[in-house]
GUVOSE-441310 format. One record per residue: chain; residue number from 0; residue in one letter; x, y, z of N, C-alpha, C in turn. Coordinates in steps of 0.02 Angstrom, whole numbers. Layout:
# GUVOSE-441310
('A', NUM, 'A', (X, Y, Z), (X, Y, Z), (X, Y, Z)),
...
This chain:
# GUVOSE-441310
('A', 0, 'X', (-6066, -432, -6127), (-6041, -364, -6113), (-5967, -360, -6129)),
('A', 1, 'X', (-5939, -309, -6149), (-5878, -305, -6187), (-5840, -279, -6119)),
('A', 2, 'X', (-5778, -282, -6135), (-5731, -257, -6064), (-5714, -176, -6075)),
('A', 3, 'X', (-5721, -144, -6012), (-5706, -64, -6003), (-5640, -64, -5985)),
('A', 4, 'X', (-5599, -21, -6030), (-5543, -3, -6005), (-5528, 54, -5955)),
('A', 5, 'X', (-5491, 69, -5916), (-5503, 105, -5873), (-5412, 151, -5864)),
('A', 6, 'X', (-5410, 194, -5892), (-5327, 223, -5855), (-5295, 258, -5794)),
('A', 7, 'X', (-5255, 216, -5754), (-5233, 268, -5693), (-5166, 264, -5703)),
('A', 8, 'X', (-5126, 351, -5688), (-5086, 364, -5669), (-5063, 397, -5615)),
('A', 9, 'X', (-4991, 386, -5586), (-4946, 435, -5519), (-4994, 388, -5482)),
('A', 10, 'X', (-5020, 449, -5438), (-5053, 430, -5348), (-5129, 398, -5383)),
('A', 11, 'X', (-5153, 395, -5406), (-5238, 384, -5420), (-5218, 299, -5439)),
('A', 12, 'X', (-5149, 270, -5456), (-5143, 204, -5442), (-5163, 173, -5363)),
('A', 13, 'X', (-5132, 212, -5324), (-5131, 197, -5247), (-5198, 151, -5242)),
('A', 14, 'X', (-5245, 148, -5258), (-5312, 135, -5242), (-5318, 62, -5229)),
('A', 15, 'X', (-5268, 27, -5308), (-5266, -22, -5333), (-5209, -72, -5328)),
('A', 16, 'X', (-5172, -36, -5284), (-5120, -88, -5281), (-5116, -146, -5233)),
('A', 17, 'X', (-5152, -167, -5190), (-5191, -206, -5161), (-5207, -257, -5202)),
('A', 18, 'X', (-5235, -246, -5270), (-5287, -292, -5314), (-5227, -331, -5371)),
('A', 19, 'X', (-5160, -290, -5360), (-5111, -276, -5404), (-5081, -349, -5364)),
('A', 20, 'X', (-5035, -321, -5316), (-5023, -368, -5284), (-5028, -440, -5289)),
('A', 21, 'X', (-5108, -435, -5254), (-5154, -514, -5259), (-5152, -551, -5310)),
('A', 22, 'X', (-5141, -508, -5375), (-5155, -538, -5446), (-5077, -573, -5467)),
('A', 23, 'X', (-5022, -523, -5453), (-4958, -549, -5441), (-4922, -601, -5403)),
('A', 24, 'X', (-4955, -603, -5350), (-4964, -663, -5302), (-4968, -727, -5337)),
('A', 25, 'X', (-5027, -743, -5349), (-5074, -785, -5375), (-5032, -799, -5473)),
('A', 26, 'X', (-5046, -734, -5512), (-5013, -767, -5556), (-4929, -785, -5569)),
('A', 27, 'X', (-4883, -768, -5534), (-4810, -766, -5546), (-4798, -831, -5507)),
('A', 28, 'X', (-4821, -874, -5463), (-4811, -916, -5429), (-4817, -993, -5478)),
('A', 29, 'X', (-4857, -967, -5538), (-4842, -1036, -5588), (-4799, -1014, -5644)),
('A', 30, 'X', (-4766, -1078, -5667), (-4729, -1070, -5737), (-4761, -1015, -5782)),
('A', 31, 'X', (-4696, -974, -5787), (-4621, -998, -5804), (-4585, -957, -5735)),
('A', 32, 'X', (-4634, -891, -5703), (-4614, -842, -5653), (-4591, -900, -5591)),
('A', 33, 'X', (-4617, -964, -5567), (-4619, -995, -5506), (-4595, -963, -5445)),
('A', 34, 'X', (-4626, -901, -5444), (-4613, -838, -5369), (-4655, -849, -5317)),
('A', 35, 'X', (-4625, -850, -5254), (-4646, -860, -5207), (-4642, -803, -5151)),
('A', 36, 'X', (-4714, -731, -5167), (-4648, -674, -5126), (-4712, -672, -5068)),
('A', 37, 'X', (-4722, -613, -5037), (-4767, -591, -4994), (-4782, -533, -5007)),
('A', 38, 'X', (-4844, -516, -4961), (-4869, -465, -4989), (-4860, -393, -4966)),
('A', 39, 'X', (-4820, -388, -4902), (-4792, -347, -4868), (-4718, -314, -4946)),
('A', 40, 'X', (-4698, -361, -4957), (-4646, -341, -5003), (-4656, -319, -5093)),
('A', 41, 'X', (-4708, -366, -5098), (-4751, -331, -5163), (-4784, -246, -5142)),
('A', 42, 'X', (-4813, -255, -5103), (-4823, -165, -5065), (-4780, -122, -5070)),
('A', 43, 'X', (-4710, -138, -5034), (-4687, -84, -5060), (-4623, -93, -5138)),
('A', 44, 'X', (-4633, -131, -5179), (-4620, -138, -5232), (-4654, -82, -5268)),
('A', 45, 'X', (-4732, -125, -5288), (-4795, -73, -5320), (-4795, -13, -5304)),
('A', 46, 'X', (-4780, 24, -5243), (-4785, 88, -5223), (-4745, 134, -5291)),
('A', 47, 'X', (-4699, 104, -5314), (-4655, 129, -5374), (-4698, 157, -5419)),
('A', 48, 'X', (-4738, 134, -5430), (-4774, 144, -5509), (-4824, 204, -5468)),
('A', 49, 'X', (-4847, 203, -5409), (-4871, 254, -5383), (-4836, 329, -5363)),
('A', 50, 'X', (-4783, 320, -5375), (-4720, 366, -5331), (-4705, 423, -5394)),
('A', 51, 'X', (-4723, 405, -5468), (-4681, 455, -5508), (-4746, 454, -5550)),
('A', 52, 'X', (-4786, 520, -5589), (-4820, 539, -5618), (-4830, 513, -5675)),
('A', 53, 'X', (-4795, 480, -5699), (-4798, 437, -5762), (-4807, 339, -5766)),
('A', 54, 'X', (-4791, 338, -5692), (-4826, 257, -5677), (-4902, 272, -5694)),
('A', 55, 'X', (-4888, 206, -5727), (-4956, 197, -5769), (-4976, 128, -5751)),
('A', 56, 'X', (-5059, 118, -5752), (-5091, 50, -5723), (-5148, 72, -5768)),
('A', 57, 'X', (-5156, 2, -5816), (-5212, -16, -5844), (-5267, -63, -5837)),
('A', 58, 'X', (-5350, -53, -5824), (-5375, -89, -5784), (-5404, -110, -5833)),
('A', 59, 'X', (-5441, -174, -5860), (-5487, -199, -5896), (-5543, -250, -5870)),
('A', 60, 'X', (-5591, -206, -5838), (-5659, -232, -5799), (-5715, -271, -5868)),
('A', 61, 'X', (-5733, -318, -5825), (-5784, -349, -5859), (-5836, -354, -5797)),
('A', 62, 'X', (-5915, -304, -5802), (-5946, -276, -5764), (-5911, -259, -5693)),
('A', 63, 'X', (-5922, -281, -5642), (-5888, -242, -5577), (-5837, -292, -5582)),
('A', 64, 'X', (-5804, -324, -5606), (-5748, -373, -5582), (-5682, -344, -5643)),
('A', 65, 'X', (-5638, -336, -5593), (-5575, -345, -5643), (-5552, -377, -5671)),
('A', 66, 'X', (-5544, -398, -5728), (-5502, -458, -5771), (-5446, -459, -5796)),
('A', 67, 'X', (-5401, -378, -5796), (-5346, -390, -5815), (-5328, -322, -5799)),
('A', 68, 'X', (-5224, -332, -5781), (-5210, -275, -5790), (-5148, -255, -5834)),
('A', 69, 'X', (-5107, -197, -5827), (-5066, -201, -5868), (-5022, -138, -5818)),
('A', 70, 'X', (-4964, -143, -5801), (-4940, -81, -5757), (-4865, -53, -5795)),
('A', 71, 'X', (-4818, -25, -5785), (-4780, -2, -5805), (-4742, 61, -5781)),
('A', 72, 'X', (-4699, 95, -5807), (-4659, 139, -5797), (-4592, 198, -5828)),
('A', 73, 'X', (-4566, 257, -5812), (-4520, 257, -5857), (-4468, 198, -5824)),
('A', 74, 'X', (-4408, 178, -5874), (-4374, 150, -5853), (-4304, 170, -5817)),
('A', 75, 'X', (-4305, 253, -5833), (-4263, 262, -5786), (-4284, 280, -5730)),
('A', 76, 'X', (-4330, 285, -5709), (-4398, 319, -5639), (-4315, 300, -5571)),
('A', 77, 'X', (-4293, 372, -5565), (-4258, 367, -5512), (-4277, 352, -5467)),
('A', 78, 'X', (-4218, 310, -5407), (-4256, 253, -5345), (-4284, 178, -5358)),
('A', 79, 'X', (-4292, 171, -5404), (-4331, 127, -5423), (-4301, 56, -5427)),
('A', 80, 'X', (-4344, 10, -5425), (-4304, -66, -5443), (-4282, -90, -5493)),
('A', 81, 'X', (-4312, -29, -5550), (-4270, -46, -5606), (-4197, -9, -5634)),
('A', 82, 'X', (-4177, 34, -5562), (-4115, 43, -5581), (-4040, 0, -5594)),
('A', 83, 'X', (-4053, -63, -5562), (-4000, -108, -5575), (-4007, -138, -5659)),
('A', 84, 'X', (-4056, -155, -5664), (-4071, -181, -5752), (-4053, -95, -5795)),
('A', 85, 'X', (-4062, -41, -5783), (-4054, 15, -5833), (-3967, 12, -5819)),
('A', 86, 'X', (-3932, -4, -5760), (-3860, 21, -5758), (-3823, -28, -5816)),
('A', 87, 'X', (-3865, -92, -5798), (-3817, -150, -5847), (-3847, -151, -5920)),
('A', 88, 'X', (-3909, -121, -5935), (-3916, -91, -6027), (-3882, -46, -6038)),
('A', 89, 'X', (-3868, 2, -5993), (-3835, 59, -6019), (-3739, 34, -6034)),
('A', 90, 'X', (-3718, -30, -5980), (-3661, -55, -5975), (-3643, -75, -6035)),
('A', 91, 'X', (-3707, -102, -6088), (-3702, -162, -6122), (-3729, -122, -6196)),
('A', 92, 'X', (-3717, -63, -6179), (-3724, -9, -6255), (-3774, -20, -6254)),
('A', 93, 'X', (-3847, -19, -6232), (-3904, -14, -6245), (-3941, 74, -6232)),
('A', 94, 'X', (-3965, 94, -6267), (-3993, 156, -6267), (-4051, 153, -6220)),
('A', 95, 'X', (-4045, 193, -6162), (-4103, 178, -6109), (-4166, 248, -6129)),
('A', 96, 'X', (-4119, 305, -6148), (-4166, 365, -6167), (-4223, 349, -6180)),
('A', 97, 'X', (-4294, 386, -6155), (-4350, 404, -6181), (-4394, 315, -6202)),
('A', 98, 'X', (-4381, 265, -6135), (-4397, 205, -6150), (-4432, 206, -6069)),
('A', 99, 'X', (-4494, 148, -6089), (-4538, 157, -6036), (-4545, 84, -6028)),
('A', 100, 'X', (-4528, 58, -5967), (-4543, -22, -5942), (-4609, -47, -5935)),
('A', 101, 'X', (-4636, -85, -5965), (-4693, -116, -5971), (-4698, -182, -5920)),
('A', 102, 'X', (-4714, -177, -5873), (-4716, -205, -5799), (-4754, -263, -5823)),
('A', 103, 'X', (-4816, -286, -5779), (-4847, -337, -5772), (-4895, -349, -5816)),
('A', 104, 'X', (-4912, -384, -5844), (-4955, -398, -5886), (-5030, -457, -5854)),
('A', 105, 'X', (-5059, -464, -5829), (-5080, -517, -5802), (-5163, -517, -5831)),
('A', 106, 'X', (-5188, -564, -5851), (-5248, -590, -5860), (-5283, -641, -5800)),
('A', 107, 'X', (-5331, -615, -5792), (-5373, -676, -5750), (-5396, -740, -5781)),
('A', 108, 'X', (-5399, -809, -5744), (-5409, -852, -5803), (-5448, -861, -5832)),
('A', 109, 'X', (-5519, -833, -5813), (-5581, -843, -5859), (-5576, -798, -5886)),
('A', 110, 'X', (-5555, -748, -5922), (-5560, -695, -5975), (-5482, -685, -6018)),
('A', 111, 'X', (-5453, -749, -6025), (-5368, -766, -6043), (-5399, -792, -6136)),
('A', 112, 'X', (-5452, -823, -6157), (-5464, -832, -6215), (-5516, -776, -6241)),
('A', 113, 'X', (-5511, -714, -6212), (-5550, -677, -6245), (-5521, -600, -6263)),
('A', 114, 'X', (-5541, -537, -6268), (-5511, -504, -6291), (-5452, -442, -6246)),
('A', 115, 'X', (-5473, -462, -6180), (-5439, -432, -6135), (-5373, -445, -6132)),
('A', 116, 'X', (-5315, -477, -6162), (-5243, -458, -6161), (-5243, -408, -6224)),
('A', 117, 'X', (-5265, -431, -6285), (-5227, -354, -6336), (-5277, -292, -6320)),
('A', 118, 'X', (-5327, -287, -6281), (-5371, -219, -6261), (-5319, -191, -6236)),
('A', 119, 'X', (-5276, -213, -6184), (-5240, -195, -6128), (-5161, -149, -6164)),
('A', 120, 'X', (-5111, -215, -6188), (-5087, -196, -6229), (-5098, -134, -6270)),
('A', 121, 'X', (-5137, -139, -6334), (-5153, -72, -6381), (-5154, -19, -6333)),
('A', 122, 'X', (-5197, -19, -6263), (-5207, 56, -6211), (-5136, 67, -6206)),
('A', 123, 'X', (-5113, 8, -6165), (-5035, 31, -6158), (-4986, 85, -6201)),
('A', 124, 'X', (-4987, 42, -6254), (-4935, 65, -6304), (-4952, 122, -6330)),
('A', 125, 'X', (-5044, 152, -6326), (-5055, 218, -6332), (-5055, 269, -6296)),
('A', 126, 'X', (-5040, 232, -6234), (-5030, 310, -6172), (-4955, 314, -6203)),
('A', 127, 'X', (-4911, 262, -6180), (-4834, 265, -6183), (-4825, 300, -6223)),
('A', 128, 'X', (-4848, 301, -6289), (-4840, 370, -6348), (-4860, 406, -6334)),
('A', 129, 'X', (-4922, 421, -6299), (-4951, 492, -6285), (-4917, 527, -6249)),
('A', 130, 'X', (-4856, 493, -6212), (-4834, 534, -6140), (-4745, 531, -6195)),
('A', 131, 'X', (-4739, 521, -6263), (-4688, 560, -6299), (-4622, 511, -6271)),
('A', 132, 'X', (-4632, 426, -6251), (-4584, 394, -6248), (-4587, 371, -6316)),
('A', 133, 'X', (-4530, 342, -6348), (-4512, 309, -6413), (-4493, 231, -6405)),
('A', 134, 'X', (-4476, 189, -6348), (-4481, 115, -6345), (-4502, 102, -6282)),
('A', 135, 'X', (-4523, 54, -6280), (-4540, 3, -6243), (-4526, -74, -6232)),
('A', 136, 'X', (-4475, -74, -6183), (-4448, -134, -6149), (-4489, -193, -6104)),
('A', 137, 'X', (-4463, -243, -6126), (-4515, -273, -6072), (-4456, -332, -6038)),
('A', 138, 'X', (-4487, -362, -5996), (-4450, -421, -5958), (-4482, -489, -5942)),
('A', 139, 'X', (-4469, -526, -5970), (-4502, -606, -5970), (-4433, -664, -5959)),
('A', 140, 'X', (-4459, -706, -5906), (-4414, -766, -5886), (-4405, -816, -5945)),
('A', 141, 'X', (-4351, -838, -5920), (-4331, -881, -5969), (-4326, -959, -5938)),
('A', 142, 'X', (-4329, -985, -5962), (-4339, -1077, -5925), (-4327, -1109, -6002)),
('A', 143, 'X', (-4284, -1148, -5943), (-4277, -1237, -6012), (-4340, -1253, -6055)),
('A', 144, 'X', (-4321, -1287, -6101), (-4396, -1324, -6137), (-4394, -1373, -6090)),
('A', 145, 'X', (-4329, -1398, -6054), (-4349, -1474, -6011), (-4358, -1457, -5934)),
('A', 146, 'X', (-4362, -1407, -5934), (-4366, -1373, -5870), (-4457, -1429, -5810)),
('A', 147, 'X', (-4426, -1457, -5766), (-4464, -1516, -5733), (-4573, -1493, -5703)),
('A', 148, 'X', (-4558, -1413, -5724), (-4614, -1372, -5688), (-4662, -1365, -5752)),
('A', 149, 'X', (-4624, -1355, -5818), (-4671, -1352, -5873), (-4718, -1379, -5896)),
('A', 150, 'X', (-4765, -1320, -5892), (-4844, -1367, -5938), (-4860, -1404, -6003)),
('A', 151, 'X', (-4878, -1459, -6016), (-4888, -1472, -6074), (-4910, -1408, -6131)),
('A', 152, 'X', (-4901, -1409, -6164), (-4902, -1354, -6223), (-4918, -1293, -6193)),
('A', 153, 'X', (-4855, -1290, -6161), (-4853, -1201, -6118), (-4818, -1159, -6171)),
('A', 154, 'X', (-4860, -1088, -6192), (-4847, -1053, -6226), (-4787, -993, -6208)),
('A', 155, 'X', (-4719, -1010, -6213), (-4693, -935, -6195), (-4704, -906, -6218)),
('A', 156, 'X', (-4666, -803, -6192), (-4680, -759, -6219), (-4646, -743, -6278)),
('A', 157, 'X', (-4624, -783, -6302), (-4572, -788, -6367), (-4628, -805, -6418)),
('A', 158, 'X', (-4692, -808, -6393), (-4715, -802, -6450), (-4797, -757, -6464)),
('A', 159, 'X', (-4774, -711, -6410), (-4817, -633, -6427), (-4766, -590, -6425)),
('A', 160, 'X', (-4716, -574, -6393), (-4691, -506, -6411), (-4659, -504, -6482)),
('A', 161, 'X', (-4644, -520, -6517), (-4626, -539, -6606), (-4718, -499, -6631)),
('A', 162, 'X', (-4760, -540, -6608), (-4806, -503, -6638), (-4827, -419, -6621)),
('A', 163, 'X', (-4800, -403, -6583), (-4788, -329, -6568), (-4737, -297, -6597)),
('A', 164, 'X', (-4705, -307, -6654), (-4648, -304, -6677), (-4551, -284, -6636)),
('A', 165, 'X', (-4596, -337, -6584), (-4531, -324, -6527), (-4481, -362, -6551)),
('A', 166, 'X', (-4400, -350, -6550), (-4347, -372, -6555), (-4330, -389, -6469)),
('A', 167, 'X', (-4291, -456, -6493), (-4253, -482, -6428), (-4187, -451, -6430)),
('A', 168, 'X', (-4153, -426, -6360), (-4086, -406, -6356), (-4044, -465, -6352)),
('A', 169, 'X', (-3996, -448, -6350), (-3944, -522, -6365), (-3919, -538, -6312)),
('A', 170, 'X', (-3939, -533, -6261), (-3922, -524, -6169), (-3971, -539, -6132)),
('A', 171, 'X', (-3953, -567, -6061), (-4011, -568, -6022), (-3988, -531, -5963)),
('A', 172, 'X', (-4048, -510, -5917), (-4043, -480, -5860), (-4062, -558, -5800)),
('A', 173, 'X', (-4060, -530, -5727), (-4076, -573, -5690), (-4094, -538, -5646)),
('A', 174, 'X', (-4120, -568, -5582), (-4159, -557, -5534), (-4168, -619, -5469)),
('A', 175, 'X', (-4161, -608, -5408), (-4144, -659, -5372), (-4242, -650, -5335)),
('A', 176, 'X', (-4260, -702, -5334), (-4332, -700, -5293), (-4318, -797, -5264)),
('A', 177, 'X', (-4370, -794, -5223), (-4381, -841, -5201), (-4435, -904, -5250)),
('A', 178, 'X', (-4394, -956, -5273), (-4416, -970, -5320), (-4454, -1065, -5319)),
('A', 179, 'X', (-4513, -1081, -5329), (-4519, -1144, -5306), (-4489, -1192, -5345)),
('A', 180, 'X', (-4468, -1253, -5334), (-4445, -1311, -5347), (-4494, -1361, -5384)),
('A', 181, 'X', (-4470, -1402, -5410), (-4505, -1455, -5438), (-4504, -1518, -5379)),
('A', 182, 'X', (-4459, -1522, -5341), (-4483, -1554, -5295), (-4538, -1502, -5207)),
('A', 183, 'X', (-4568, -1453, -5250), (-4609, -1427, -5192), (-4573, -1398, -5140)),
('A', 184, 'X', (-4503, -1370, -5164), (-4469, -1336, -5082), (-4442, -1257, -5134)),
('A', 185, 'X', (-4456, -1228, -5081), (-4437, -1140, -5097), (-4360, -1148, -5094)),
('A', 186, 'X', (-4334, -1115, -5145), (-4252, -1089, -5148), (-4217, -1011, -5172)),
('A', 187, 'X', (-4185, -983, -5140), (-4183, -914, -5166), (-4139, -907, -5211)),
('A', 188, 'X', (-4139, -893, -5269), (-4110, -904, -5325), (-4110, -855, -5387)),
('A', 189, 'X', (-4051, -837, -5417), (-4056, -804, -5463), (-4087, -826, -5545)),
('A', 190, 'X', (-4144, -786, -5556), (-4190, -795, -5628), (-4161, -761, -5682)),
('A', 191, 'X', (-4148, -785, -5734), (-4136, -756, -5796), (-4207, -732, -5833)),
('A', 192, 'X', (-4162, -670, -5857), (-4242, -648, -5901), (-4228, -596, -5949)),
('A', 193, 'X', (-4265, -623, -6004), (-4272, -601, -6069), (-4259, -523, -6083)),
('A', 194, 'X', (-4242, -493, -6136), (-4268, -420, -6141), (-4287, -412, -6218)),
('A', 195, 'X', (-4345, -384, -6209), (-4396, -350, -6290), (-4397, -284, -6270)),
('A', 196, 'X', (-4370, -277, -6358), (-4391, -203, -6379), (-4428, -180, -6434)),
('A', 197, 'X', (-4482, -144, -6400), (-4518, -117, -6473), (-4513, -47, -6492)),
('A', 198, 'X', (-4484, -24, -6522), (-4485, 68, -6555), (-4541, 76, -6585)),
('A', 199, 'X', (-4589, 130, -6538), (-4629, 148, -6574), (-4658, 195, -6618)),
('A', 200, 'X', (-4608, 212, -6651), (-4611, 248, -6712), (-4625, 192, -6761)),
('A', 201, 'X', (-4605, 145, -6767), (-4629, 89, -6832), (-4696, 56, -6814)),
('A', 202, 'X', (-4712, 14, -6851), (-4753, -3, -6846), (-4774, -84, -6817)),
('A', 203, 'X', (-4803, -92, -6762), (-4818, -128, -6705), (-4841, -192, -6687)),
('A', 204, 'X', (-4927, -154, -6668), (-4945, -190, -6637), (-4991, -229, -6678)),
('A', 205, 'X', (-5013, -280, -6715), (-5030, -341, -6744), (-5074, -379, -6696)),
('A', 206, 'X', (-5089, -388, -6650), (-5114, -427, -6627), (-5186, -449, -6623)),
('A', 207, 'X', (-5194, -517, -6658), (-5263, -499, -6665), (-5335, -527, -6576)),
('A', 208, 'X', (-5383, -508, -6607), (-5435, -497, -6562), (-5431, -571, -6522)),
């Protein structure tokens, strides 16, 4: 059976952010994210993407079970947590206009070698045009190659967003979360993290099945 895509936006996310959460939980807690948050605070994080008519959540079910999602936002969505990262692009001559943050990306692990990350993706990048934004930003951590937590032939995201014809900015943003250790102890600590941009007026998305 092939996977159903499914689109929610504004309040009709509310349903799902529960499932959002759990999945965030569970996947950000391993390399390269090593986050350690709760779920009281992911709650009212997610509420964001529920709060402004244009938060967007993409579901990709394989029969009744979810296997992947994809969430997002504008990036200037006043109130929001991404107003500290829009003050320091805008600081750093970056054009924030008519650009929509491409949030979480997460796959479940039994459906991670099959076609449910670029289903997700392509939906994405076709609402985000449909709703008349022109880029799309994203945010991915950055870690050592010798970094003590890394998996043997762990793939960063340095090597899918290039295939979306995303450009890297020449800057990083950060973010302080509670972050685990290689010796097994929680520390609260500031994360560096990446920024991609794709304009989508050119041409994209490549990714194959």
């Amino acid at each position: 059976m092939t996977f159903c895509i499914k689109v929610f936006k504004g309040a009709d996310i509310l349903p799902y952010l529960q499932t959002l959460a759990d999945m965030r939980l569970k996947a950000f807690c391993d390399f390269p994210y090593l986050y350690v948050g709760n779920m009281e605070e992911e709650l009212v994080n997610l509420k964001e993407y529920a709060a402004t008519p244009q938060g967007l959540l993409v579901l990709a079910f394989k029969e009744d079970c979810i296997a992947g999602v994809y969430s997002g936002m504008p990036l200037t969505t006043p109130g929001s947590f991404l107003e500290y990262w829009t003050k320091k692009l805008i600081r750093q001559g970056i054009e924030v206009k008519d650009t929509f943050y491409a949030g979480d990306l997460i796959i479940e692990p039994a459906f991670q070698k099959q076609k449910c990350c670029s289903l997700l993706i392509k939906q994405l990048i076709h609402e985000v045009e449909a709703m008349g934004f022109s880029k799309i930003i994203g945010i991915t951590a950055i870690r050592s190659l010798k970094h003590p937590l890394r998996p043997p032939h762990f793939r960063d995201s340095d090597s899918l967003w290039p295939k979306l014809g995303a450009k890297k900015l020449p800057m990083s943003l950060s973010a302080i979360w509670d972050t685990r250790q290689a010796d097994g102890s929680i520390k609260k600590e500031k994360n560096l993290l990446a920024c991609w941009i794709i304009h989508l007026n050119l041409p994209s998305l490549s990714l194959k099945p």
